[in-house]
ZALUMTOR-973839 format. One record per residue: z, x, y of N, C-alpha, C in turn. Coordinates in steps of 0.02 Angstrom, whole numbers, padded with zeros to 5 digits, always signed. Each point is the difference from the previous one (the first is absolute). Last residue first. Layout:
<rs>
ZXYZXYZXY...
</rs>
This chain:
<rs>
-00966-00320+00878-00070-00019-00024-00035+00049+00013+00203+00017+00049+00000+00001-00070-00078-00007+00004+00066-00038+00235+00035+00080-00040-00031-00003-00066-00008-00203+00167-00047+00020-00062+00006+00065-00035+00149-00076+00181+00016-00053-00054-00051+00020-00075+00102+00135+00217-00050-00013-00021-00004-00021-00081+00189+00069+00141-00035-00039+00049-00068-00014-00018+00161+00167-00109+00022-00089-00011-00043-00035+00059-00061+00212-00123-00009-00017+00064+00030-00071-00020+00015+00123-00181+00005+00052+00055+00023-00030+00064+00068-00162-00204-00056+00037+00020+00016+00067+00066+00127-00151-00231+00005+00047+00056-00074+00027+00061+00020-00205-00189-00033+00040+00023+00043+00044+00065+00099-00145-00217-00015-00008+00067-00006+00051+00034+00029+00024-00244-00020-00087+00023-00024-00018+00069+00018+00224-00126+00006-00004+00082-00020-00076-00023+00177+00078-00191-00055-00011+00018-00009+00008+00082+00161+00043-00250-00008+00012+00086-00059-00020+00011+00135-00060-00240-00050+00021+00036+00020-00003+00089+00176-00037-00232-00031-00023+00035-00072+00049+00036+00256+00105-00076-00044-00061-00031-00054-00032+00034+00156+00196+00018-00070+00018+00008-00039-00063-00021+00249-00004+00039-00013+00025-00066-00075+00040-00028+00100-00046+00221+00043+00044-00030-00021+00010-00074-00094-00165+00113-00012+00054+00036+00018+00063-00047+00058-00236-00054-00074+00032-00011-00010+00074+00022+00192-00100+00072+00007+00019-00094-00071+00028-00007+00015-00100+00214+00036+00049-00006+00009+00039-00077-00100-00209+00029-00042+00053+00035+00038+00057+00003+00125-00185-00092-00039+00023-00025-00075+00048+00004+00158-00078+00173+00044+00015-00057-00048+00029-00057-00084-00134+00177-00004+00103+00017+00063+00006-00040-00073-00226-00047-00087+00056-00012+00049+00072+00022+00171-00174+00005+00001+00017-00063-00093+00026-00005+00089-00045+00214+00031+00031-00023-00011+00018-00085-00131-00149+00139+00010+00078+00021+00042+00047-00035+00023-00237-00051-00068+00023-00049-00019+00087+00026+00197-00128+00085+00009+00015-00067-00060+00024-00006+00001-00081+00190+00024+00043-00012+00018+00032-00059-00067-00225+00012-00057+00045+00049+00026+00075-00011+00111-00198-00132+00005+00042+00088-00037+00042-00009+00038-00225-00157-00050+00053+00005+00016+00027+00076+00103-00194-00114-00082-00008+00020-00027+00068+00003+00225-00119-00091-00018+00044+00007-00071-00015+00012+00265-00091+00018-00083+00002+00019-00040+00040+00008+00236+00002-00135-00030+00018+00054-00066-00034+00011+00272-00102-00039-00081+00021-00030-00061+00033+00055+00278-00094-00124-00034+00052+00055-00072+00009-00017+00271-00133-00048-00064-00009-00005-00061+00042+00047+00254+00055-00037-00016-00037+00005-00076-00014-00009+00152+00174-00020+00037-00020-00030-00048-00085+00022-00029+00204+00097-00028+00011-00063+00036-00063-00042+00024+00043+00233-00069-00060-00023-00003+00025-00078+00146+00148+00111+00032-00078-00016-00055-00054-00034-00064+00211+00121+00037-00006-00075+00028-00070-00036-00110+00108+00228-00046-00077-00041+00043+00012-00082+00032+00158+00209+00023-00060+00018-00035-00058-00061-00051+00224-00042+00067+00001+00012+00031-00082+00008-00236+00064+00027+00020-00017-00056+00081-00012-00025-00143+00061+00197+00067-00059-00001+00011-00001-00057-00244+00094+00043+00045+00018+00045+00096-00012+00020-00156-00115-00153+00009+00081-00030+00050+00023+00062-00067-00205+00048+00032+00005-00060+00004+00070-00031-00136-00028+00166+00054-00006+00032+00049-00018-00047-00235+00024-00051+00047+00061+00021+00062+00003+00029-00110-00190-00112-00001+00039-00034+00039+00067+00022+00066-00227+00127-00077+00015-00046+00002+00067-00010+00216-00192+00026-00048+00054+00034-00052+00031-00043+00045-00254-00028+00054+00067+00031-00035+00049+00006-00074-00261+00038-00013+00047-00048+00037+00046+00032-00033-00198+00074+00040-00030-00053-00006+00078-00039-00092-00072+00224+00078+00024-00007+00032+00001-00074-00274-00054+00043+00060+00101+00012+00072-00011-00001-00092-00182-00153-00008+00000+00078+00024+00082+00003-00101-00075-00232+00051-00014+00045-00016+00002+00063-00148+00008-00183+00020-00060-00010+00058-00003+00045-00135+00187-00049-00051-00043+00049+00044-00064+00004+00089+00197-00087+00027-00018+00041-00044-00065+00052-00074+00114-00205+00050-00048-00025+00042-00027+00058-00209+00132+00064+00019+00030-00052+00040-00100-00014-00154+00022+00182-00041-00019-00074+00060+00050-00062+00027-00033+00254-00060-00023-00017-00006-00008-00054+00195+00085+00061-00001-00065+00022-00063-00033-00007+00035+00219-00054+00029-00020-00048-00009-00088+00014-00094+00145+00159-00036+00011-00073+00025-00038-00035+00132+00044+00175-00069-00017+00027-00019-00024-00073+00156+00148-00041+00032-00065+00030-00077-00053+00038+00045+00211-00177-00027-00021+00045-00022-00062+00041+00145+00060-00191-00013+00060+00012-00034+00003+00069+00199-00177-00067-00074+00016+00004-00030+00064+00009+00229-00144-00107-00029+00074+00027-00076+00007+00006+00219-00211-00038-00063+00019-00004-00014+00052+00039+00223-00105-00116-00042+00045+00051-00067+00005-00006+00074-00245-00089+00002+00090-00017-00004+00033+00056+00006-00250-00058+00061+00042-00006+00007+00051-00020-00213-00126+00069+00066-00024+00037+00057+00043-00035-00198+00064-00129-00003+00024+00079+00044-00026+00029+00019-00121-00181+00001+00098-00020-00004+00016+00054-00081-00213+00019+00069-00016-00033+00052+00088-00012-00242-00053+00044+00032-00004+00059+00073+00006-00014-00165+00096-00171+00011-00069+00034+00071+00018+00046-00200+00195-00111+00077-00043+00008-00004-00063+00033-00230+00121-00005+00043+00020-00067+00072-00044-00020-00244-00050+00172+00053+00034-00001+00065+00009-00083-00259-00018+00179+00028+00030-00068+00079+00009-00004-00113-00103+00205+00014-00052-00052-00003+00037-00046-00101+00173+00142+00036-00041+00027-00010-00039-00050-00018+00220-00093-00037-00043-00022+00032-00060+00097+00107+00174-00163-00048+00026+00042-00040-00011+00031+00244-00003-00179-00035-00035+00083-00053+00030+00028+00138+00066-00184-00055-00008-00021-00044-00038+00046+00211+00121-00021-00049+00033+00035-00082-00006-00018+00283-00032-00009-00036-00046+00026-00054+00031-00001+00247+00042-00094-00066+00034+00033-00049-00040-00004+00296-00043-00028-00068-00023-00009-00066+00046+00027+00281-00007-00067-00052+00030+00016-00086-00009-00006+00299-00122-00050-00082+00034-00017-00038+00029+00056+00240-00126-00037-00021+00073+00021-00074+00033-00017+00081-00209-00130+00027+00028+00048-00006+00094+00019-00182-00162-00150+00074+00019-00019+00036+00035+00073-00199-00195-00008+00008+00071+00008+00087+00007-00008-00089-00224-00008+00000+00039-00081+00017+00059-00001-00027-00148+00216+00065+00002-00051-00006+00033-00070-00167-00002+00169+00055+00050+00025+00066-00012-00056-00267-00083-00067+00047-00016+00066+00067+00059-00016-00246-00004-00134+00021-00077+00063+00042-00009+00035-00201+00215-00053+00093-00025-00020+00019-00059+00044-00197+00048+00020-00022+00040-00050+00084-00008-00025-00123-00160+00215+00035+00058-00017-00012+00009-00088-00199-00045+00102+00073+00026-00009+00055-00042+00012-00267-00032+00042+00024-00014-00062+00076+00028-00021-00136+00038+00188+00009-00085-00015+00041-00004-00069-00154+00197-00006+00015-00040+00109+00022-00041-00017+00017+00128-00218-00047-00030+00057+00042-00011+00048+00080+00194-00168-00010-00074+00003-00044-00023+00053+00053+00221-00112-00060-00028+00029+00000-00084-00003+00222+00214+00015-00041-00053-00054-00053-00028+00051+00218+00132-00013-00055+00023+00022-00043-00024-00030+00277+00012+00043-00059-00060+00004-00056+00038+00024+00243+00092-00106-00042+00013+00027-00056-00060-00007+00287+00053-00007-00071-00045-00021-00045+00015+00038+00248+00053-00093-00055+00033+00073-00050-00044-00061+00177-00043-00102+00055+00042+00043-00056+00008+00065-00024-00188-00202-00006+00056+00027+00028+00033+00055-00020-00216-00150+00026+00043-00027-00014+00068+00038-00122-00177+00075+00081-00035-00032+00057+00039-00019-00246+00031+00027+00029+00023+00071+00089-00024-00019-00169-00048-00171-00002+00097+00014+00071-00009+00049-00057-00206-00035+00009+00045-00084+00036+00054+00035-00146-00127+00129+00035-00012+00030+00077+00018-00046-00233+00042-00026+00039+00028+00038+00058-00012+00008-00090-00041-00248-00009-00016+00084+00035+00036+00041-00014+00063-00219-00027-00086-00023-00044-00006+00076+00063+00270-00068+00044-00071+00015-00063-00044-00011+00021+00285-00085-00027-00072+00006+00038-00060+00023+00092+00262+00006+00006-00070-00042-00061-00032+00035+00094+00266+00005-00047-00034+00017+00002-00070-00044+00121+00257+00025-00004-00063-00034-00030-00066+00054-00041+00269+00030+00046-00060+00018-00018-00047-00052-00092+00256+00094+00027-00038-00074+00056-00044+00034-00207+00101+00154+00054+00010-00041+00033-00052-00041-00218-00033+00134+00004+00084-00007+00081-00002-00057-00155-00210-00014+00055+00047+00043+00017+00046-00043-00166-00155-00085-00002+00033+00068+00026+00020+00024+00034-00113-00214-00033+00081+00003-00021+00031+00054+00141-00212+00015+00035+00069-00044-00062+00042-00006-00098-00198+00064+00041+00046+00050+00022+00058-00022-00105-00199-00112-00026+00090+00002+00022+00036+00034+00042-00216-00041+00011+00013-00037-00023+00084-00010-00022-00153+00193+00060+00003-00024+00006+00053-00039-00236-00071+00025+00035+00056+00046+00081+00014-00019-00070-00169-00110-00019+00053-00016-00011+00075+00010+00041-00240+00085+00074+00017-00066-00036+00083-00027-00035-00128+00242-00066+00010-00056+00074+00029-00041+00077-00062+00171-00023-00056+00003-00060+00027-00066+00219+00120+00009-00059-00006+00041-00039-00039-00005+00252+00135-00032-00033-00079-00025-00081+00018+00049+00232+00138-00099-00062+00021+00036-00014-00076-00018+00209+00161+00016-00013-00073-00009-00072+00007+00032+00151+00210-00062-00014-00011+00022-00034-00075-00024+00209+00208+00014-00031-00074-00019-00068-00035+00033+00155+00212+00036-00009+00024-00065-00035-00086-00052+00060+00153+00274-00053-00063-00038+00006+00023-00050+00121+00089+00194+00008+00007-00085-00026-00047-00047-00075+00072+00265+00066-00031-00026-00027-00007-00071-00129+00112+00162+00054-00001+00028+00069-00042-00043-00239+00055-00086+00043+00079+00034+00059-00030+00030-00132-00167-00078+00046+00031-00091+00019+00068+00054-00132-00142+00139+00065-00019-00009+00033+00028-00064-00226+00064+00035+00056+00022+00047+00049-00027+00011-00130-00049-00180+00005+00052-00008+00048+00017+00059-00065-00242-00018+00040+00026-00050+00026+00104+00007-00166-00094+00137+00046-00037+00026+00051+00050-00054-00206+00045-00065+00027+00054+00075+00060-00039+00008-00095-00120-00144-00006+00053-00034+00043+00044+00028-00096-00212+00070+00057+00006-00005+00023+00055-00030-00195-00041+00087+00050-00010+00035+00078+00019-00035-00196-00038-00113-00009+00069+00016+00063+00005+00034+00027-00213-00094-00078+00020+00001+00021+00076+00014+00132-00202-00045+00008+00050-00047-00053+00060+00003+00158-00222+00075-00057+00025+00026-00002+00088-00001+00217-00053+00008-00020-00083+00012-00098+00013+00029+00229+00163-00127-00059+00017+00051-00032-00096-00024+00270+00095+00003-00054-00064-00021-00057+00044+00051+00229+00136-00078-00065-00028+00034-00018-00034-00017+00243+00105+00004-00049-00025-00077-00064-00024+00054+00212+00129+00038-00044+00041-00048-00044-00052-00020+00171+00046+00204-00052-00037-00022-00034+00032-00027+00194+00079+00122+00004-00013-00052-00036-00043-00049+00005+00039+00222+00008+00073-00013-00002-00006-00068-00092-00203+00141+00065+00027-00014+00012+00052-00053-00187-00071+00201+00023-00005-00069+00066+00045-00015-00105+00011+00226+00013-00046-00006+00033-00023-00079-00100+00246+00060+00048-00032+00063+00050-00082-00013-00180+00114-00143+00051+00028+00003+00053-00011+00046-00192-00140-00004+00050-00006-00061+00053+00056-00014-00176+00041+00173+00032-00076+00012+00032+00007-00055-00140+00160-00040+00081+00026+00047+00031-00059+00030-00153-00046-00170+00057+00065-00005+00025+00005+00049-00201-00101+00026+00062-00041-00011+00059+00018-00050-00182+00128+00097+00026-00053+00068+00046-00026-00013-00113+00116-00162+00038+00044+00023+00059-00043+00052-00202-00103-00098+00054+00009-00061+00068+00042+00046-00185-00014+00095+00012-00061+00006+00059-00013-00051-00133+00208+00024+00033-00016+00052+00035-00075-00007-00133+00047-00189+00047+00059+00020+00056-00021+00057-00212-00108-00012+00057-00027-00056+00056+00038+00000-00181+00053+00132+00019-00040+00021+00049-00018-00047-00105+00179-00087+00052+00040+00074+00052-00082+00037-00191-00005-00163+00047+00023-00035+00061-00003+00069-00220-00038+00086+00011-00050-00062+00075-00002-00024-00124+00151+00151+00084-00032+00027+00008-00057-00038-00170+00244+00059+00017-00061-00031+00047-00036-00019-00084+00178+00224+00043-00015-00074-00022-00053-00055-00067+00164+00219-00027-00084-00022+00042+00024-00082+00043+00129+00241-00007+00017-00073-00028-00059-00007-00002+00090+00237+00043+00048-00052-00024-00001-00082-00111-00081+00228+00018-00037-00071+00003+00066-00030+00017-00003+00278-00045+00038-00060+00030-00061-00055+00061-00001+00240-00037-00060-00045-00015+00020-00077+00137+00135+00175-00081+00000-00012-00021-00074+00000+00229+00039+00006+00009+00051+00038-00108-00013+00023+00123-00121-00173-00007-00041+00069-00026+00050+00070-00060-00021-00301+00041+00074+00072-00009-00056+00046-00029-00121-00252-00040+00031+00067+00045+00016+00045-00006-00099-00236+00030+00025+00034-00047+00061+00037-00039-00230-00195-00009+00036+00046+00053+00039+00070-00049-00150-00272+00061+00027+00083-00066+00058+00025-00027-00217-00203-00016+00048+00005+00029+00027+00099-00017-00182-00232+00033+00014+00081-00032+00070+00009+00029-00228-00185-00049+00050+00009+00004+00014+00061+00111-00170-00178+00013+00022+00070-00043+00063-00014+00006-00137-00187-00014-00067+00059-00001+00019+00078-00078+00158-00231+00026-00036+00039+00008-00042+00053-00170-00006-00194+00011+00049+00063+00060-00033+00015-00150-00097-00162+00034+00033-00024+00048+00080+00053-00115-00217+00020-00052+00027+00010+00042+00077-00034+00102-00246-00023-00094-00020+00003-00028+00075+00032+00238+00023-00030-00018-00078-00043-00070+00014-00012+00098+00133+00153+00033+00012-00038-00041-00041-00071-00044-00049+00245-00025+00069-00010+00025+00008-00079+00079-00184+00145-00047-00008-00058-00046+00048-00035+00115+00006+00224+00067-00013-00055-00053-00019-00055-00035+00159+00202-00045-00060-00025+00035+00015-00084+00023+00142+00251+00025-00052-00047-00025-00043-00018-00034+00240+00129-00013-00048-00006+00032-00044-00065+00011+00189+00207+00036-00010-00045-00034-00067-00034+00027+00229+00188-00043-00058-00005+00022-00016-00097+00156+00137+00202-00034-00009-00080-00036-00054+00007+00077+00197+00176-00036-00054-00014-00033-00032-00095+00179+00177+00215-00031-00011-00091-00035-00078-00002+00061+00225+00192-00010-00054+00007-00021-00008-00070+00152+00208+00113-00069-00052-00031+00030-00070-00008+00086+00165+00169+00004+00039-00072-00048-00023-00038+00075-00072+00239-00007+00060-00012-00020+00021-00069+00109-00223-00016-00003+00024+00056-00030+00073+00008-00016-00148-00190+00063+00031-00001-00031+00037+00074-00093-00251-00127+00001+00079+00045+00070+00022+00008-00161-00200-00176+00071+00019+00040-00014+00086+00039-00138-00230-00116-00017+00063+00041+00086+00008+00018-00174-00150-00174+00071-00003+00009+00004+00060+00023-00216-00196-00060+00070+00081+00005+00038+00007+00035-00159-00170-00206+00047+00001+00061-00013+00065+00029-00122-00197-00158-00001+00078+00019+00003+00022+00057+00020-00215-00181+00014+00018+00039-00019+00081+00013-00024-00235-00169+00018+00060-00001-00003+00033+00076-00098-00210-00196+00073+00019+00059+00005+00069+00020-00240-00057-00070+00051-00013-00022+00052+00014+00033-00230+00018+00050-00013-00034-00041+00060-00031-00054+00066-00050+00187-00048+00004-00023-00027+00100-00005+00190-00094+00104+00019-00056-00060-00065+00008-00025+00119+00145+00180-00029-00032+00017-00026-00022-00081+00127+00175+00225+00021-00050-00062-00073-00047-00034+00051+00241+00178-00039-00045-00044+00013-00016-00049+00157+00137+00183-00042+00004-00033-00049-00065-00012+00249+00124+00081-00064-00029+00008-00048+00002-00030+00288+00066+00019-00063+00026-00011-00049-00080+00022+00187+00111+00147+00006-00058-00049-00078+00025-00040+00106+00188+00096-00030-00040+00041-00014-00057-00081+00171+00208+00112-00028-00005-00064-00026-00088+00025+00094+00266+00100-00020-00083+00018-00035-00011-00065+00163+00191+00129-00042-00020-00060+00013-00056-00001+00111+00128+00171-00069+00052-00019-00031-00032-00081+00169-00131+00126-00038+00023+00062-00058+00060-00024+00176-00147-00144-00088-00008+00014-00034+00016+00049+00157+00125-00181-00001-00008+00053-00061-00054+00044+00138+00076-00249-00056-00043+00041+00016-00021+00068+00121+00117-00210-00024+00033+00051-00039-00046+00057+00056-00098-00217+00071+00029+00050-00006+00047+00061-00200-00085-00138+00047-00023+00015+00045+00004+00047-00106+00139-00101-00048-00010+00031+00042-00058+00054+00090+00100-00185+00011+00027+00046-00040-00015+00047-00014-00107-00202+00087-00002+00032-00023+00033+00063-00182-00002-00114-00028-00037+00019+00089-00015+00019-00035+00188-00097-00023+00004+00054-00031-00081+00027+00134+00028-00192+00015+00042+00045-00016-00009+00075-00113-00086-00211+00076-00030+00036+00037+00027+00046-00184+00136-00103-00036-00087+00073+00051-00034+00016+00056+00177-00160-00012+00030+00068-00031-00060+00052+00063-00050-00219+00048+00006+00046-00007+00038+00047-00190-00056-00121+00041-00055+00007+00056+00008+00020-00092+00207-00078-00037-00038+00049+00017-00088+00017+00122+00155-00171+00016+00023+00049-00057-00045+00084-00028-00088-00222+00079-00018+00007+00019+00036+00080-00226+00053-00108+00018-00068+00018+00066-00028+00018-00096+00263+00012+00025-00067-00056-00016-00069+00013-00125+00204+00092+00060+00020+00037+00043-00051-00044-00213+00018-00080+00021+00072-00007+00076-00015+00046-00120-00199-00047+00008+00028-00043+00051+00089-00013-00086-00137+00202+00068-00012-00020+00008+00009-00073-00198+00092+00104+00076+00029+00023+00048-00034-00019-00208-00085-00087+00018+00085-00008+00080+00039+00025-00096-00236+00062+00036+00008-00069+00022+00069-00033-00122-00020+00201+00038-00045+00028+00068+00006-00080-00248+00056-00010+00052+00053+00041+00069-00042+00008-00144-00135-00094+00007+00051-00047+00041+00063+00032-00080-00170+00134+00052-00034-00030+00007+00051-00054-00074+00129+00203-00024-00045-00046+00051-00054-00034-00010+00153+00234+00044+00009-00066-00036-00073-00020-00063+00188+00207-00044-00068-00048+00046+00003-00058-00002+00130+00264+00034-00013-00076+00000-00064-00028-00129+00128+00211+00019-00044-00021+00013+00011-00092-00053+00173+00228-00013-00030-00093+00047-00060+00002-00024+00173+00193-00067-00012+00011-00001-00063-00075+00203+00160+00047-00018-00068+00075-00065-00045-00020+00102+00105-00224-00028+00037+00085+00018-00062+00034+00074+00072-00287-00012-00065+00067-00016+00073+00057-00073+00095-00249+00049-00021+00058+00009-00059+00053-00137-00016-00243+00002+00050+00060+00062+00003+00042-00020-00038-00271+00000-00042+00060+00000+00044+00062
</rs>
């Protein structure tokens, strides 16, 4: 692999992308994104970093699906742009996943495009990570048993970065296909006992942290029917909201929980918080890290994060893994974007 210059753009493949978390582990790279998606956090200043609701194209032909992005800036340093597309029937009818992303990080100092990553893997990663460090904060120190509620890729990462922060030795899997269910146990990275349930509402009955990552319709949720079955003190992750009218919980769960939005804008559009008013939600993602101190007590009561996705997470988990690349020689250098002699003459190349 050549050296980086001023003049090369760094191209990590979905095959690059796997290279390094092969060579740096999987256990150690999932707690370096937990990490750095805590400290991103707790550090967050918003006078030198802005993170912008994402945007994009929704639209029901030739099928549901969407293709968003999602731009956060670190003042002076770079700018990350993940373009990201979602099409929940990818799995079923074309054999592709349902999330396909890909980051971009560009010098604010230039404009230059530092690197083009691939962020298929990286998005699940991060999203898993998000709700580690929410559940390390909010769940009770002593929760070993999971309900994953929706069994797709999602939940793989969910399960894996909540097994770094607490002593998962249970896991409750239900999924609207019994088959996905049934294949989980060979998708996670580590050894857990793994059960099949009837119904969600099965899984969540019996669980300490519950994860909701499921392709239900617009219209068609909630996915658990109500707050009285959840066993006291639970921990809920929310992070199948992506959709406005997609929603996972009933009102009944959201009225007697903390609710934690990662991105409060966002969350009110289309995560699980589309169903409250802003006063009805506690503090959002960094300001819960930031207080974690002050949110102990909630461990003892009903808690759920809204999870939609911070913009910031996806910067952080491409130059986490651009960094590994580097160090490891993984990946290609390229002039993707023409240095020329004379920047005042557009036809230079020709």
């Amino acid at each position: 692999m050549a050296s980086a210059s001023v003049e090369t753009t760094a191209v990590l493949t979905a095959t690059d992308v796997a290279d390094v978390i092969r060579v740096v582990g999987i256990d150690q790279f999932m707690d370096d994104v937990i990490d750095g998606v805590r400290c991103a956090a707790e550090d967050l200043n918003p006078e030198t970093t802005m993170t912008i609701e994402r945007a994009g194209f929704q639209y029901e032909k030739p099928c549901l699906g969407l293709v968003e992005w999602m731009p956060s800036m670190e003042l002076g340093r770079a700018v990350g742009i993940k373009t990201v597309g979602y099409h929940p029937s990818n799995p079923n009818q074309r054999g592709l996943p349902s999330v396909m992303a890909t980051t971009s990080i560009h010098d604010t100092g230039t404009g230059r495009l530092i690197a083009l990553v691939d962020a298929t893997l990286l998005t699940a990663i991060r999203t898993g990570a998000a709700s580690a460090v929410v559940t390390d904060i909010l769940a009770r120190p002593d929760s070993s048993t999971l309900a994953l509620i929706g069994c797709g890729a999602q939940s793989v990462t969910q399960a894996h970065a909540i097994s770094r922060v607490r002593p998962i030795t249970r896991v409750l899997a239900f999924d609207a296909d019994p088959l996905v269910a049934e294949s989980l146990a060979d998708r996670l990275p580590f050894a857990v006992q793994v059960e099949v349930m009837n119904s969600a509402d099965e899984a969540a009955s019996q669980a300490d942290i519950i994860c909701t990552a499921t392709t239900v319709d617009i219209g068609a949720g909630p996915v658990i029917s109500e707050a009285a079955l959840l066993r006291p003190g639970v921990h809920i992750n929310a992070v199948g909201a992506d959709f406005p009218g997609k929603t996972e919980l009933p009102m009944s769960v959201l009225k007697s929980a903390l609710v934690v939005p990662d991105e409060v804008s966002q969350c009110l559009k289309e995560g699980e918080s589309q169903q409250l008013a802003p006063s009805d939600l506690g503090p959002d993602l960094p300001a819960l890290v930031q207080a974690a101190a002050d949110h102990a007590d909630h461990r003892n009561g009903l808690t759920i994060f809204d999870s939609t996705g911070w913009s910031l997470e996806d910067l952080i988990a491409a130059e986490i893994v651009l960094e590994h690349a580097l160090h490891h020689e993984i990946g290609i250098h390229t002039e993707l974007q023409h240095t020329p002699a004379d920047p005042y003459n557009p036809y230079e190349l020709l």
